[in-house]
CHARMM-style PDB file with segment names, atoms N, HN, CA, C and O in Angstrom:
ATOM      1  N   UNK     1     -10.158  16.829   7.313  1.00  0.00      PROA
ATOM      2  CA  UNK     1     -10.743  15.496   7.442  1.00  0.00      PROA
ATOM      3  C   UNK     1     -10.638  14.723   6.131  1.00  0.00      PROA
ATOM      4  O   UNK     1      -9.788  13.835   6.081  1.00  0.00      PROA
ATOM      5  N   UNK     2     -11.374  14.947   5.104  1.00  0.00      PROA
ATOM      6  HN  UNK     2     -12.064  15.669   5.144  1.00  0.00      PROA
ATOM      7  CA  UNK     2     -11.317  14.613   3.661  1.00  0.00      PROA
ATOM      8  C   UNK     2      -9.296  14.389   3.164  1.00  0.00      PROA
ATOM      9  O   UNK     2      -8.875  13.482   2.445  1.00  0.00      PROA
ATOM     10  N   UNK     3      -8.551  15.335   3.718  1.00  0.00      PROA
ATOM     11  HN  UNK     3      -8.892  16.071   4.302  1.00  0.00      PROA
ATOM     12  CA  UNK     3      -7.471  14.836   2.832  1.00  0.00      PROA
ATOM     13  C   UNK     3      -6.659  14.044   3.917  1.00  0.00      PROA
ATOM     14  O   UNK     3      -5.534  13.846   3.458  1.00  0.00      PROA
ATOM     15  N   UNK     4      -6.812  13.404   5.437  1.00  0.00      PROA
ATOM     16  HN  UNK     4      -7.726  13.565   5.810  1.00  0.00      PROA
ATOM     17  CA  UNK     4      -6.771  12.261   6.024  1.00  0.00      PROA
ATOM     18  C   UNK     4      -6.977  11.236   5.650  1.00  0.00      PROA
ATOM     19  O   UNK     4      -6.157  10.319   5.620  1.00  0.00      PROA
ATOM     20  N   UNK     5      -8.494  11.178   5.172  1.00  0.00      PROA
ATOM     21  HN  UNK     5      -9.160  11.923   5.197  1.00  0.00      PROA
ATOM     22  CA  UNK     5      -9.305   9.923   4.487  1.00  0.00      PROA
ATOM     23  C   UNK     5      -8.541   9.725   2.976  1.00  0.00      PROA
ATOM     24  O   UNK     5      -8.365   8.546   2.669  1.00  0.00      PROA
ATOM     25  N   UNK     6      -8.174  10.516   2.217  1.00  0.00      PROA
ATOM     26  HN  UNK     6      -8.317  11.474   2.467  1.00  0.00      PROA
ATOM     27  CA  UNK     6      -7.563  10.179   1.049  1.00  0.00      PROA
ATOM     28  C   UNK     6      -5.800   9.691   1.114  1.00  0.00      PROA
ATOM     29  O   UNK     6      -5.325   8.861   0.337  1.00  0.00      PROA
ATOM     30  N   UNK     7      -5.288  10.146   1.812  1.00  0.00      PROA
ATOM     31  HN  UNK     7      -5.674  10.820   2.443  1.00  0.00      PROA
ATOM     32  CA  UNK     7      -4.143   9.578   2.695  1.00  0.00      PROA
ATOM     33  C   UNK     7      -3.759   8.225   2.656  1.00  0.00      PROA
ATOM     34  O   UNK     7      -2.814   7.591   2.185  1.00  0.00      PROA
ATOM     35  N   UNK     8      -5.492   7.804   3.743  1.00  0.00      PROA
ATOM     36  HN  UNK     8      -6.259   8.319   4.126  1.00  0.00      PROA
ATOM     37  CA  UNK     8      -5.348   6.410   4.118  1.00  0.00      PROA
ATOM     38  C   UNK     8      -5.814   5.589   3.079  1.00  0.00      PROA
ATOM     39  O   UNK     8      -5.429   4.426   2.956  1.00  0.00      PROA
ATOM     40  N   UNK     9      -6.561   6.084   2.378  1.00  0.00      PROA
ATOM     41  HN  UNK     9      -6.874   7.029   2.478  1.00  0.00      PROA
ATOM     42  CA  UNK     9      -7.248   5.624   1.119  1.00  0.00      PROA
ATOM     43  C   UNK     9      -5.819   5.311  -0.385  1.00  0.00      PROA
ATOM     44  O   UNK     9      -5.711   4.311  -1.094  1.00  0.00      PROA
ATOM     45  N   UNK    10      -5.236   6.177  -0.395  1.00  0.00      PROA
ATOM     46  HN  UNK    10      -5.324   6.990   0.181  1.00  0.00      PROA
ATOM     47  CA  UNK    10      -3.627   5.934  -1.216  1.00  0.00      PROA
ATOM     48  C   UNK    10      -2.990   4.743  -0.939  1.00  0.00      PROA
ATOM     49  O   UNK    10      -2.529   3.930  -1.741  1.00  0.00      PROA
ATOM     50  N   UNK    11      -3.007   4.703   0.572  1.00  0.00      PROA
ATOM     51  HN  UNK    11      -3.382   5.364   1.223  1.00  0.00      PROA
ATOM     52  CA  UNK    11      -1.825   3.809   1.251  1.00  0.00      PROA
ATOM     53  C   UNK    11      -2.756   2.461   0.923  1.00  0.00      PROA
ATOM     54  O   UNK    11      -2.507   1.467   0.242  1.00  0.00      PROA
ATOM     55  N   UNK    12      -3.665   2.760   1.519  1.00  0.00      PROA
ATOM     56  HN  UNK    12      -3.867   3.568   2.072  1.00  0.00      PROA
ATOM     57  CA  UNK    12      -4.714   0.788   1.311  1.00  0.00      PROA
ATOM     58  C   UNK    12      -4.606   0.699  -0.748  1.00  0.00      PROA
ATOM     59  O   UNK    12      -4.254  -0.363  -1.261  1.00  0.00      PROA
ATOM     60  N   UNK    13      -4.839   1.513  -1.338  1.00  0.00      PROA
ATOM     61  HN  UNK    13      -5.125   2.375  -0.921  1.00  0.00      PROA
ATOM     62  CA  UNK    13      -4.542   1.246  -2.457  1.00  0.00      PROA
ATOM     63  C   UNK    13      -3.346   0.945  -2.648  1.00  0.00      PROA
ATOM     64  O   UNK    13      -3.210  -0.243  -2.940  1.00  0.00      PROA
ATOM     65  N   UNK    14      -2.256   1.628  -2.597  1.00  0.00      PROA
ATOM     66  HN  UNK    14      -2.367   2.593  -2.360  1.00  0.00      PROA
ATOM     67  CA  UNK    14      -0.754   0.741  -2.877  1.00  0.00      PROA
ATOM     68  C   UNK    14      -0.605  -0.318  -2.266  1.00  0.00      PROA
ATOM     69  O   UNK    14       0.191  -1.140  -2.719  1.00  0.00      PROA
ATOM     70  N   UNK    15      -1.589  -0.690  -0.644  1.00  0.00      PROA
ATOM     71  HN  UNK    15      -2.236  -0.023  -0.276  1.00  0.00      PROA
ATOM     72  CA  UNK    15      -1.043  -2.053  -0.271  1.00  0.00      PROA
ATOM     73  C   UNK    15      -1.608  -2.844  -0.936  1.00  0.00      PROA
ATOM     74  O   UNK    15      -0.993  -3.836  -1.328  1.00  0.00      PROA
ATOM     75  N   UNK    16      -3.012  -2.637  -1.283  1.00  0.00      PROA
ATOM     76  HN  UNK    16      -3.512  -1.831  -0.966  1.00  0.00      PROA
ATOM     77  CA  UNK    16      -3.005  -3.715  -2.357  1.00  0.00      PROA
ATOM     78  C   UNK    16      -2.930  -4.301  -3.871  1.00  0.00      PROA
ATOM     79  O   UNK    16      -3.335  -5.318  -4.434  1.00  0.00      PROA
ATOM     80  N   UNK    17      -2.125  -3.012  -4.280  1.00  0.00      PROA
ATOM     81  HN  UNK    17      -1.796  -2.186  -3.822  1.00  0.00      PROA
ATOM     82  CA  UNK    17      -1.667  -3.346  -5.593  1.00  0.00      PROA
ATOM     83  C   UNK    17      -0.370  -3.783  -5.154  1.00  0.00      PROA
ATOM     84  O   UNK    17       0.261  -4.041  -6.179  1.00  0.00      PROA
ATOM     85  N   UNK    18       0.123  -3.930  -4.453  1.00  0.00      PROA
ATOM     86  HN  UNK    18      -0.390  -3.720  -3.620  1.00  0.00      PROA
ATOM     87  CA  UNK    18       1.955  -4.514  -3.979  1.00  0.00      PROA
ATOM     88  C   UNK    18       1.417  -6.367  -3.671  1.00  0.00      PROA
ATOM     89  O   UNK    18       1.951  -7.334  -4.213  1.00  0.00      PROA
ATOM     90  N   UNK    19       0.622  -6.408  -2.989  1.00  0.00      PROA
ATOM     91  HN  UNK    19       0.187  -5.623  -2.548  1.00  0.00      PROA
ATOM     92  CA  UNK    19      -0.034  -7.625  -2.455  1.00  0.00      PROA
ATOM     93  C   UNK    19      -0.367  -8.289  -3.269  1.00  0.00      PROA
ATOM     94  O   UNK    19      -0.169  -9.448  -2.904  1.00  0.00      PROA
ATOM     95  N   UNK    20      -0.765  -8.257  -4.177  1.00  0.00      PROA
ATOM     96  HN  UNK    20      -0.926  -7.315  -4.474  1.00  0.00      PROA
ATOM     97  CA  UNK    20      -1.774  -8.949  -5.769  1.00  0.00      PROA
ATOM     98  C   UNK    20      -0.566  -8.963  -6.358  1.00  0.00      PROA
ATOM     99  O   UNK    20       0.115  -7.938  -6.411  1.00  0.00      PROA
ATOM    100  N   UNK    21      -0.057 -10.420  -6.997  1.00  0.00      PROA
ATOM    101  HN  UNK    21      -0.609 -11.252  -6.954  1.00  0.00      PROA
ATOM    102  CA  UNK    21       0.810 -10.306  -8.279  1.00  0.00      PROA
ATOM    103  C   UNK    21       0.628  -9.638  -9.572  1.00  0.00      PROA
ATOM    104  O   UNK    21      -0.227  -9.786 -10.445  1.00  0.00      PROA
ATOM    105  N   UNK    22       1.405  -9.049  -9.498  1.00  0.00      PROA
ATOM    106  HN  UNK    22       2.099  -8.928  -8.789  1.00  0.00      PROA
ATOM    107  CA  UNK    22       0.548  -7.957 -11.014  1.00  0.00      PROA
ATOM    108  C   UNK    22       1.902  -8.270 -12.136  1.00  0.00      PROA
ATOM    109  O   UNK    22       3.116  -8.451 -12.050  1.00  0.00      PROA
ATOM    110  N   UNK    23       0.825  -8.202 -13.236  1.00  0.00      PROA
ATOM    111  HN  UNK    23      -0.162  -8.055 -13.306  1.00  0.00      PROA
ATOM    112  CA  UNK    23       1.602  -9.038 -14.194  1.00  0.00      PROA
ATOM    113  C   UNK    23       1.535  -7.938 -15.846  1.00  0.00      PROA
ATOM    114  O   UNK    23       0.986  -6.847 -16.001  1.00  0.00      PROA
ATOM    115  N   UNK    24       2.036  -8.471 -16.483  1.00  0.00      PROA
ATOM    116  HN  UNK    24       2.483  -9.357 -16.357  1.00  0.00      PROA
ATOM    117  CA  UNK    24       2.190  -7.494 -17.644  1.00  0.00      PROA
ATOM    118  C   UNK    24       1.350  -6.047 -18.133  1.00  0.00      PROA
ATOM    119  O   UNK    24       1.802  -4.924 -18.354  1.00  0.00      PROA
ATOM    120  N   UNK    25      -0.010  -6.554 -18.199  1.00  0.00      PROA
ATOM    121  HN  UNK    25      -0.377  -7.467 -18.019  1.00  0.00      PROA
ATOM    122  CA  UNK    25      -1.072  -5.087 -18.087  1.00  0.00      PROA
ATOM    123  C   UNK    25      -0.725  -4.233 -17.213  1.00  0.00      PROA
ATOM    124  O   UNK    25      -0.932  -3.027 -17.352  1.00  0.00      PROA
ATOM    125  N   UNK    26      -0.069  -4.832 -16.053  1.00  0.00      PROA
ATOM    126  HN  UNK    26       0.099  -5.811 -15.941  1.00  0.00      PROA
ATOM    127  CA  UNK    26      -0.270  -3.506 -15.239  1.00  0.00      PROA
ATOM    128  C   UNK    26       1.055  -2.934 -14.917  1.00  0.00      PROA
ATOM    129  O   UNK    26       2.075  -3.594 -15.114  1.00  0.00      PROA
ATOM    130  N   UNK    27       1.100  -1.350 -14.272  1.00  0.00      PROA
ATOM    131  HN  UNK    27       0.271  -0.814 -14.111  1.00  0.00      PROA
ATOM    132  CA  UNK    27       2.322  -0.850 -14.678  1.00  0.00      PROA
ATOM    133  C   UNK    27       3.497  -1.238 -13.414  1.00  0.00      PROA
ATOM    134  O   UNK    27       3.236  -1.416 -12.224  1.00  0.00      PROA
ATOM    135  N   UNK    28       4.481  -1.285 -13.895  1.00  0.00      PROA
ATOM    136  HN  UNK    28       4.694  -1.140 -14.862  1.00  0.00      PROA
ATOM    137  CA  UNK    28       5.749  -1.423 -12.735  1.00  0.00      PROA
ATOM    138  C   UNK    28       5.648  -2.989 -12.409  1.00  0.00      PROA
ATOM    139  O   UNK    28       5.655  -3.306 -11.220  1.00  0.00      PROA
ATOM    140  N   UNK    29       5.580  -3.726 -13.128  1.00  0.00      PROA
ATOM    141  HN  UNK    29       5.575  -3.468 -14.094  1.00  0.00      PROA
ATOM    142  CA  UNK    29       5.384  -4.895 -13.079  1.00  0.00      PROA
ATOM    143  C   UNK    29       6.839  -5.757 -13.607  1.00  0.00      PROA
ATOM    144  O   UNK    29       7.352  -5.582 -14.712  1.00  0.00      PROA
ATOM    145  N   UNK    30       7.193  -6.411 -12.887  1.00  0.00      PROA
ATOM    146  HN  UNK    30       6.777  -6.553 -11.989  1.00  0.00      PROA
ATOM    147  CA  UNK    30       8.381  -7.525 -12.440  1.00  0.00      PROA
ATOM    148  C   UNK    30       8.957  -8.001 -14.098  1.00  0.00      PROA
ATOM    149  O   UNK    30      10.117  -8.371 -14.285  1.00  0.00      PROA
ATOM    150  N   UNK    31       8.083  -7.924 -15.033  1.00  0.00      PROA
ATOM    151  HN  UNK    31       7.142  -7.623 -14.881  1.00  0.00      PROA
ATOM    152  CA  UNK    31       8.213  -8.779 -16.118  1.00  0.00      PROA
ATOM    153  C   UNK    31       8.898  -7.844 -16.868  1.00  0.00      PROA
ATOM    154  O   UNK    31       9.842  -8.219 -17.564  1.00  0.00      PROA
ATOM    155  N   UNK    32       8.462  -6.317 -16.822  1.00  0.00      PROA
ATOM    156  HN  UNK    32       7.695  -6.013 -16.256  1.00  0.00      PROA
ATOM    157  CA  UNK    32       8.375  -5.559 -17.540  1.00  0.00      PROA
ATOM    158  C   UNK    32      10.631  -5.212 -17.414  1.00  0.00      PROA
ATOM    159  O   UNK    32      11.481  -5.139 -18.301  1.00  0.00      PROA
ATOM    160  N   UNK    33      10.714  -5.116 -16.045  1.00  0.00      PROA
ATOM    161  HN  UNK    33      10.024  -5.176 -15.324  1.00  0.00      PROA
ATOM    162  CA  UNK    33      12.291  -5.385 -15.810  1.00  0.00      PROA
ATOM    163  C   UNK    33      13.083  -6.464 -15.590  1.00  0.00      PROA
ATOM    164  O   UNK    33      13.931  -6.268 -14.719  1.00  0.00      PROA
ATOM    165  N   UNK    34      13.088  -7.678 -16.158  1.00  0.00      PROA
ATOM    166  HN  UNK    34      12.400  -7.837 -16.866  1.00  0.00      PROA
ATOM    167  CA  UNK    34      13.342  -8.689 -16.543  1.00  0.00      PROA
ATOM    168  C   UNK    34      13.508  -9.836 -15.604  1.00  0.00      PROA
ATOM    169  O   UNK    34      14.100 -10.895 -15.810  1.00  0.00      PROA
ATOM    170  N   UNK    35      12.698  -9.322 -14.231  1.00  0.00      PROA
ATOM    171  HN  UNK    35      12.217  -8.462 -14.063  1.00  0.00      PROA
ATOM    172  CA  UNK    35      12.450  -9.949 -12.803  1.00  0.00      PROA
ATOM    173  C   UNK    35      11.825 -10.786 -12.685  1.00  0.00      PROA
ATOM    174  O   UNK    35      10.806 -10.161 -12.978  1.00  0.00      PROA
ATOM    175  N   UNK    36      11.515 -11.629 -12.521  1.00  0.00      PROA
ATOM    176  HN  UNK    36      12.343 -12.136 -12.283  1.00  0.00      PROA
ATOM    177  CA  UNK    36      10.561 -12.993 -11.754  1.00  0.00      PROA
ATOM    178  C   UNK    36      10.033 -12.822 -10.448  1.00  0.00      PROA
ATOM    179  O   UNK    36       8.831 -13.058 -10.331  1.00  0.00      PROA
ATOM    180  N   UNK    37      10.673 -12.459  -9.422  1.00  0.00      PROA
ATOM    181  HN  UNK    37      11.649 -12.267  -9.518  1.00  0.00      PROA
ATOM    182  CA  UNK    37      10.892 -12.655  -7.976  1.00  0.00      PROA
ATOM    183  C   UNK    37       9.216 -11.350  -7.631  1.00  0.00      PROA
ATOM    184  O   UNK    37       9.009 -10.210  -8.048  1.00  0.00      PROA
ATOM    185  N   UNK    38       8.500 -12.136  -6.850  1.00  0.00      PROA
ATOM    186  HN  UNK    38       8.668 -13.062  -6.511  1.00  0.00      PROA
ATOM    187  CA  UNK    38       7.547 -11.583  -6.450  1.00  0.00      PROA
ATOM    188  C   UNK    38       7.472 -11.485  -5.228  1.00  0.00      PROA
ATOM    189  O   UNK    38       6.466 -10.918  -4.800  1.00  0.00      PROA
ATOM    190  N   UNK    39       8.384 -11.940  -4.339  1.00  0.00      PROA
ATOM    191  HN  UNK    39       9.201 -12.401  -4.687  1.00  0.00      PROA
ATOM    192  CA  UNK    39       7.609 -12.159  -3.023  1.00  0.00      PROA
ATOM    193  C   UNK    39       8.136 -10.788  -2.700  1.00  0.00      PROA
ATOM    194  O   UNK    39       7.692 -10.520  -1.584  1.00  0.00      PROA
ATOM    195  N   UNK    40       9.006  -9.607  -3.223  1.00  0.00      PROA
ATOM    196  HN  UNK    40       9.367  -9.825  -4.130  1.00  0.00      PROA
ATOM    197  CA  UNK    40       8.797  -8.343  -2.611  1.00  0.00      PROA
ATOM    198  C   UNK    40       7.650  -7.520  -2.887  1.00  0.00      PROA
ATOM    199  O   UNK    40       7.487  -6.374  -2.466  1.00  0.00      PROA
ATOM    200  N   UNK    41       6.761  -8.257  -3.716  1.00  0.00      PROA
ATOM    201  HN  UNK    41       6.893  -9.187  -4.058  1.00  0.00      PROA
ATOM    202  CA  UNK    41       5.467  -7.351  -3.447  1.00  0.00      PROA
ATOM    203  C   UNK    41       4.588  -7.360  -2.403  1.00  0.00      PROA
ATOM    204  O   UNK    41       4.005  -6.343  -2.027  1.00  0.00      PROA
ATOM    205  N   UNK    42       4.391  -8.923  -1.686  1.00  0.00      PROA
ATOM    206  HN  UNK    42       4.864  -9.749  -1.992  1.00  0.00      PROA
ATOM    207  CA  UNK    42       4.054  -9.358  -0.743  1.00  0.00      PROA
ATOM    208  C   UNK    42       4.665  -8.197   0.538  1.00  0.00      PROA
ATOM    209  O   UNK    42       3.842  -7.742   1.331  1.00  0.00      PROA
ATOM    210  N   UNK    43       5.925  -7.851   0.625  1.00  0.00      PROA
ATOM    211  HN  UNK    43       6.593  -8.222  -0.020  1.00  0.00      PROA
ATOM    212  CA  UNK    43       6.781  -7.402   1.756  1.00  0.00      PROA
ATOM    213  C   UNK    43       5.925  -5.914   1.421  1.00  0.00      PROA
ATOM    214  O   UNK    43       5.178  -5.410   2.260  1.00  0.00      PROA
ATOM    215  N   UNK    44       6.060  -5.576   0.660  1.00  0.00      PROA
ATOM    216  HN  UNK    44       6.667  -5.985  -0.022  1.00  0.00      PROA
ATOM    217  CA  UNK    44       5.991  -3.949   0.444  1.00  0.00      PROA
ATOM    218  C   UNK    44       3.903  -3.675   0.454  1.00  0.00      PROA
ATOM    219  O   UNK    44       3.453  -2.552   0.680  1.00  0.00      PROA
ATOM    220  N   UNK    45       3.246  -4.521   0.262  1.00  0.00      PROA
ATOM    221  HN  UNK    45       3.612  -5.433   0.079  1.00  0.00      PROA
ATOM    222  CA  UNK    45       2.016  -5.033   0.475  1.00  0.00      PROA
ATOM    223  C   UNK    45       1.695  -4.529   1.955  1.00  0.00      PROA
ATOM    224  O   UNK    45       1.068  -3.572   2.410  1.00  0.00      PROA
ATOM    225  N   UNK    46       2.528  -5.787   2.599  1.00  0.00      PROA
ATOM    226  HN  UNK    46       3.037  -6.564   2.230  1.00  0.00      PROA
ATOM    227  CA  UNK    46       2.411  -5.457   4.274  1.00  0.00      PROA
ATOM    228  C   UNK    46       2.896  -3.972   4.642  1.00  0.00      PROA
ATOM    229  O   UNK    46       2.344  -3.406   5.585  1.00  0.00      PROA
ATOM    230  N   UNK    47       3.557  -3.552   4.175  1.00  0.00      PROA
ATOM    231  HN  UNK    47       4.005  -4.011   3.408  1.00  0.00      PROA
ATOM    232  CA  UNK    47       4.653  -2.052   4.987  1.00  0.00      PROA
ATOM    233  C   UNK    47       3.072  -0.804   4.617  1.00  0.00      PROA
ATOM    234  O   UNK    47       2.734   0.268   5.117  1.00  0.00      PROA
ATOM    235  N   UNK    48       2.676  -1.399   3.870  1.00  0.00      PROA
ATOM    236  HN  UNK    48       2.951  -2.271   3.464  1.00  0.00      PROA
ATOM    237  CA  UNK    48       1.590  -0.088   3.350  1.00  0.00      PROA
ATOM    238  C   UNK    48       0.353  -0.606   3.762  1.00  0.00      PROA
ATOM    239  O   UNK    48      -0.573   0.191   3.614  1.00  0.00      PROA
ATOM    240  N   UNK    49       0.010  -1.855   4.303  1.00  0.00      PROA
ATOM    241  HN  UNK    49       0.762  -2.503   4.424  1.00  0.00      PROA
ATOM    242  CA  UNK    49      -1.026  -1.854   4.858  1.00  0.00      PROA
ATOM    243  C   UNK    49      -1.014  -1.430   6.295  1.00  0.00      PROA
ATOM    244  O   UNK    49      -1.966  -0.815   6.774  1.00  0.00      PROA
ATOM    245  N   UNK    50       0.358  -1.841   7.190  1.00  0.00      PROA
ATOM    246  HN  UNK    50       1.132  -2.340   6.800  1.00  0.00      PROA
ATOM    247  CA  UNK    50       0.917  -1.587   8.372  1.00  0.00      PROA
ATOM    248  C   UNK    50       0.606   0.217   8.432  1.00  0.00      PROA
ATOM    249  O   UNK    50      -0.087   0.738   9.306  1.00  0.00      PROA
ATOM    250  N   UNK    51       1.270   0.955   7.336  1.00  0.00      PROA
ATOM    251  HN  UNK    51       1.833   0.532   6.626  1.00  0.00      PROA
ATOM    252  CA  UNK    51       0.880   1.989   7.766  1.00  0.00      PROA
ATOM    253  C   UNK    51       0.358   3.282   7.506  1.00  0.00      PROA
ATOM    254  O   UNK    51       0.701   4.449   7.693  1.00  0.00      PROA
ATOM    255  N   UNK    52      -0.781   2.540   6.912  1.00  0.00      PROA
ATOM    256  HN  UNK    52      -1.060   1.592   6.760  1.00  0.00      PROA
ATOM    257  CA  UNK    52      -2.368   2.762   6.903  1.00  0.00      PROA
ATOM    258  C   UNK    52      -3.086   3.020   8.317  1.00  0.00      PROA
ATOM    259  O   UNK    52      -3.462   4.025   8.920  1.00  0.00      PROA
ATOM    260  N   UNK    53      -3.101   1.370   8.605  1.00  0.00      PROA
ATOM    261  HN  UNK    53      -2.796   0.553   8.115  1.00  0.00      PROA
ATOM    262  CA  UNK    53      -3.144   1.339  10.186  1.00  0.00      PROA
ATOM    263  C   UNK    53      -2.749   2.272  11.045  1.00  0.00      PROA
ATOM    264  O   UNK    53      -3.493   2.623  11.962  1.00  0.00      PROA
ATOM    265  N   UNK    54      -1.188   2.941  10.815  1.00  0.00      PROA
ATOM    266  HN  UNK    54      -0.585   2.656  10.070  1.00  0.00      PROA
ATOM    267  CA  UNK    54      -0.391   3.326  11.798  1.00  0.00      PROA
ATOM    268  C   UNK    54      -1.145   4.813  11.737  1.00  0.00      PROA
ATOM    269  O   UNK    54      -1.489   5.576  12.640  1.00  0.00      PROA
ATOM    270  N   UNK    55      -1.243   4.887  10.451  1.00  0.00      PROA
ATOM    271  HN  UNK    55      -0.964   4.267   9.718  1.00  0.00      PROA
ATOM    272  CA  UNK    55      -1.665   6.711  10.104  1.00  0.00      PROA
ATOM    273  C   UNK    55      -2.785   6.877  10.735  1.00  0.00      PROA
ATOM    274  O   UNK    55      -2.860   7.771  11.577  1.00  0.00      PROA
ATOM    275  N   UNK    56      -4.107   5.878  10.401  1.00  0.00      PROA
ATOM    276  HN  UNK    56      -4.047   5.152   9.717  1.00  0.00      PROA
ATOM    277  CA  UNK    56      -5.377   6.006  10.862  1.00  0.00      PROA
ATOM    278  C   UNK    56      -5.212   6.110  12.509  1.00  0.00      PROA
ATOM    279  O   UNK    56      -5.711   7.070  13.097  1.00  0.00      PROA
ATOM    280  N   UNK    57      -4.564   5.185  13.152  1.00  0.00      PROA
ATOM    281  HN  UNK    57      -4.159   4.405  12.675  1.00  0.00      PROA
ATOM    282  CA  UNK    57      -4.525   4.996  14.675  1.00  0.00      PROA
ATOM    283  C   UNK    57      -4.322   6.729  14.887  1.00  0.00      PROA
ATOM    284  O   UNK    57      -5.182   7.580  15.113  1.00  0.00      PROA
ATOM    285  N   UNK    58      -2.991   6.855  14.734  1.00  0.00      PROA
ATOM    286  HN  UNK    58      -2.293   6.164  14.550  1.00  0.00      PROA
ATOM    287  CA  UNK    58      -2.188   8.258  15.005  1.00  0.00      PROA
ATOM    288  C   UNK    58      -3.058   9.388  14.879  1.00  0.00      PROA
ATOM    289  O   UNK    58      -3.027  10.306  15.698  1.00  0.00      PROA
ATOM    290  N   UNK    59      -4.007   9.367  13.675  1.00  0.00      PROA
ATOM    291  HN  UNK    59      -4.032   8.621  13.010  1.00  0.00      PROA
ATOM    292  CA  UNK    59      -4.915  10.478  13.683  1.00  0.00      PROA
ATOM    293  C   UNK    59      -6.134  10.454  14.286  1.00  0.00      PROA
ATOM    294  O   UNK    59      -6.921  11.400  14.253  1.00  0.00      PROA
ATOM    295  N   UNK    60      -6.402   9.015  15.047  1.00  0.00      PROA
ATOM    296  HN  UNK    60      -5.762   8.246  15.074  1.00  0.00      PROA
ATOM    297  CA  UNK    60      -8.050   8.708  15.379  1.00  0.00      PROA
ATOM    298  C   UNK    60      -7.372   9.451  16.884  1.00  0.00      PROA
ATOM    299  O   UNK    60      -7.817  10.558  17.190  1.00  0.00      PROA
ATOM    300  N   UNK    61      -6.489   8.918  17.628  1.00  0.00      PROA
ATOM    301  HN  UNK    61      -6.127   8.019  17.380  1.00  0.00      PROA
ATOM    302  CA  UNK    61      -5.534   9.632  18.886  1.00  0.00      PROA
ATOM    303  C   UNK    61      -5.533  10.455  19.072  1.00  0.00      PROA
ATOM    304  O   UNK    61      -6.037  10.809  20.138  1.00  0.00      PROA
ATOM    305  N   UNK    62      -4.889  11.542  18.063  1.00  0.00      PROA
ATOM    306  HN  UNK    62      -4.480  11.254  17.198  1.00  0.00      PROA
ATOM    307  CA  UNK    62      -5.149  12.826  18.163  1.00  0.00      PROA
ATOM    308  C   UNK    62      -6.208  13.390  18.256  1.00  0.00      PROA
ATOM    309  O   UNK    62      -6.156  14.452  18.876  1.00  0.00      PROA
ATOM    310  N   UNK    63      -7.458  13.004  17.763  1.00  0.00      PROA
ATOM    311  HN  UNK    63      -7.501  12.141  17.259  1.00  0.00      PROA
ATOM    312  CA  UNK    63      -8.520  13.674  17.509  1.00  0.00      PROA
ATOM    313  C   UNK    63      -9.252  13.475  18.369  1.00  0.00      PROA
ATOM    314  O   UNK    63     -10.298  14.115  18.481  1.00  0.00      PROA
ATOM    315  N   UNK    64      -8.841  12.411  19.308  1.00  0.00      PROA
ATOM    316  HN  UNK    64      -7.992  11.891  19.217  1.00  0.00      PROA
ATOM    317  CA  UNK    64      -9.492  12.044  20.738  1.00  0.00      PROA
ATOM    318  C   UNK    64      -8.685  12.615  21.880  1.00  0.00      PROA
ATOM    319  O   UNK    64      -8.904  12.129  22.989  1.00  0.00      PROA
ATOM    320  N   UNK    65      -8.143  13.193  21.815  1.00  0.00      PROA
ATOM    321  HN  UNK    65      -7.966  13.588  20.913  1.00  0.00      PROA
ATOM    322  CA  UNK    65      -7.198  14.322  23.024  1.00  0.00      PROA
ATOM    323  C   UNK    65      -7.608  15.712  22.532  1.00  0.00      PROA
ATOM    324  OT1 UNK    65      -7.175  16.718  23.094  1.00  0.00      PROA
TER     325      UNK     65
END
């Protein structure tokens, strides 16, 4: 149960550090590789909030059969 919840808990954390423009302080940040272009954090934001969702559904399913 506990390493489910930390799972989904990873994934909602990366979606929303992908989602938030993150800027020099923080690590893996656009500036740091001589990038501008943000709106793939936005994209990669959604894919990890999507499946968060997908994981939680999939395991709430199972656990109800």
């Amino acid at each position: 149960m506990t390493r489910k919840i930390i799972v989904i808990l990873i994934l909602l954390l990366l979606a929303f550090y992908w989602l938030f423009d993150h800027y020099a302080p923080l690590p893996f940040n656009h500036e740091s590789f001589g990038l501008y272009q943000h709106d793939i954090h936005r994209v990669l934001g959604v894919i990890f909030l999507i499946a968060a969702g997908l994981v939680a559904w999939k395991w709430k399913v199972k656990k109800n059969n």
